[in-house]
N, C-alpha and C positions, 0 to 999 in steps of 0.2 A: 504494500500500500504506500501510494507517494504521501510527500508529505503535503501537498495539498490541498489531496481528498482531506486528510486527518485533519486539517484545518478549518475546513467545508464542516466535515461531518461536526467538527467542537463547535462551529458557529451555529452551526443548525440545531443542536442540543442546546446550545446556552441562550439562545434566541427567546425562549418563552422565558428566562428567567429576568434576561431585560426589559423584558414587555411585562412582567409582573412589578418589577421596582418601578418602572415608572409609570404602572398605573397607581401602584401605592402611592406613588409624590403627588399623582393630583389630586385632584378635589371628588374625582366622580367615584369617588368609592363609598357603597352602601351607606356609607356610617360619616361620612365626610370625610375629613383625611384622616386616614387608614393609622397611621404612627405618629406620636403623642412628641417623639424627638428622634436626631439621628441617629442616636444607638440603640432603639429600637428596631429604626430601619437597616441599619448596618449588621444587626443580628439579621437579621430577616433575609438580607442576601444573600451571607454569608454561609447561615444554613442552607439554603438554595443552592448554592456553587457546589457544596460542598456535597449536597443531597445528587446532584447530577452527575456529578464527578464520581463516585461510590457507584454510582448503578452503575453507570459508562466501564468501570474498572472492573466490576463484577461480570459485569456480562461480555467484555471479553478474554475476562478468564475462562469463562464456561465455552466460548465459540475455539478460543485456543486447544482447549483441554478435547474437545470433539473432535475437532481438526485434526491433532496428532494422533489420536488413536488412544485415548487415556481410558477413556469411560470404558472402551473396550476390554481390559486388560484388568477390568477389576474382579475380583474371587467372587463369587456367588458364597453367601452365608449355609455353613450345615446347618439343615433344617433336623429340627425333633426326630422325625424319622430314620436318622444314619447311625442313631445309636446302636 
């Protein structure tokens, strides 16, 4: 994979999370503005970054681990009956 795609693909996954911060900064959020100061908001993205990043890491561990033949190669548990 070039780098990119990989740059495409991070902008396309963090895309919603800019479009959520700056719906929180305006006005048009249910309740008026959404955060009371900016270290509320600053948590707020920062769990978001950090929540996209985690999945994004997770799941291509899981596409890697497929890919090479991992899952393959795992032992099947003895079941009760091999006693």
């Amino acid at each position: 994979m070039s780098r990119r795609s990989i740059y495409l693909l991070l902008a396309i996954g963090l895309a919603p999370v800019v479009l959520m911060g700056a719906y929180a900064l305006s006005d048009l959020g249910a309740f008026g503005r959404s955060f009371p100061n900016g270290h509320a908001l600053a948590a707020f993205m920062i769990g978001a970054v950090l929540t996209v990043l985690l999945s994004v890491g997770l799941f291509s561990l899981a596409f890697f681990s497929a890919r090479r033949g991992y899952d393959e190669r795992v032992i099947e548990p003895a079941s009760e009956d091999d006693d």
